[in-house]
C-alpha positions in Angstrom: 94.7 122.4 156.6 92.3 122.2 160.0 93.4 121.6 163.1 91.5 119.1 165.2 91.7 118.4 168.8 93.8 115.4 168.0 96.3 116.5 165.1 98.1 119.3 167.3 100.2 122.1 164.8 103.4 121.6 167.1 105.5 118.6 167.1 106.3 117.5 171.0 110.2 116.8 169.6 112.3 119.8 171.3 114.3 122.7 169.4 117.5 122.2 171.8 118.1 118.3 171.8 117.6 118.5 168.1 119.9 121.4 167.4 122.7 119.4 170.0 122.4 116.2 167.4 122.5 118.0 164.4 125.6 120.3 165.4 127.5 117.3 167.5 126.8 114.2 164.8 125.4 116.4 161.7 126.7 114.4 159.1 125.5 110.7 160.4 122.1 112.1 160.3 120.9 111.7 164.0 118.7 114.9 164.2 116.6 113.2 161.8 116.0 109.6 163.1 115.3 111.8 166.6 112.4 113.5 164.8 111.3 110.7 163.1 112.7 111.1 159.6 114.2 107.6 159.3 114.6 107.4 155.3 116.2 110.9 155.4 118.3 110.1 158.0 119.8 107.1 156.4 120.4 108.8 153.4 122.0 111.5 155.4 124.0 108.6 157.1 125.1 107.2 153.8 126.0 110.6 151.6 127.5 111.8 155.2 124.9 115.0 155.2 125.8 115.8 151.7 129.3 116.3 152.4 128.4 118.7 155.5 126.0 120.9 153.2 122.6 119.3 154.1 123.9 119.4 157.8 124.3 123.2 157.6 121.0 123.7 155.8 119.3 121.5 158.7 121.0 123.6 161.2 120.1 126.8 160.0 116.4 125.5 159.5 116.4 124.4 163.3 117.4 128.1 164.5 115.3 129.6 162.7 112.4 127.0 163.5 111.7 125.8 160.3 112.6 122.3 160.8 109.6 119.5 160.9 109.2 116.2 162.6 107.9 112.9 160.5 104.1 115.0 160.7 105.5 118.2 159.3 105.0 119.6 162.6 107.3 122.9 163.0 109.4 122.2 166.2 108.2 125.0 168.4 109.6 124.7 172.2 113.6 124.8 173.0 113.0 122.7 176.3 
């Protein structure tokens, strides 16, 4: 995949406020609507984050910064 001037790799969504709504309201899925994921969120919302499992794969992909926005940009900068 090419990068061009317009389509930048990183996503301008944050690492921190991410992390925050994942760890504080996990299971309802907010993380996800804030990056953009709206069907994932509301299946999150609905299955309440896999019973807590999805919500701790999610965190740990955040940390680590594998997490994407709706683009599948990686979520690069904490502030």
């Amino acid at each position: 995949m090419q990068n061009t001037a317009d389509a930048p790799i990183e996503s301008d969504k944050k690492i921190l406020p991410t992390f925050l709504l994942c760890f504080i309201f996990g299971v309802l899925g907010f993380h996800r609507f804030y990056v953009g994921k709206i069907g994932t969120g509301i299946l999150h919302l609905l299955t309440l984050g896999c019973l807590g499992i999805w919500t701790l794969i999610d965190l740990v992909m955040i940390i680590v910064g594998a997490f994407t926005d709706k683009a599948g940009r990686k979520l690069k900068s904490w502030t």
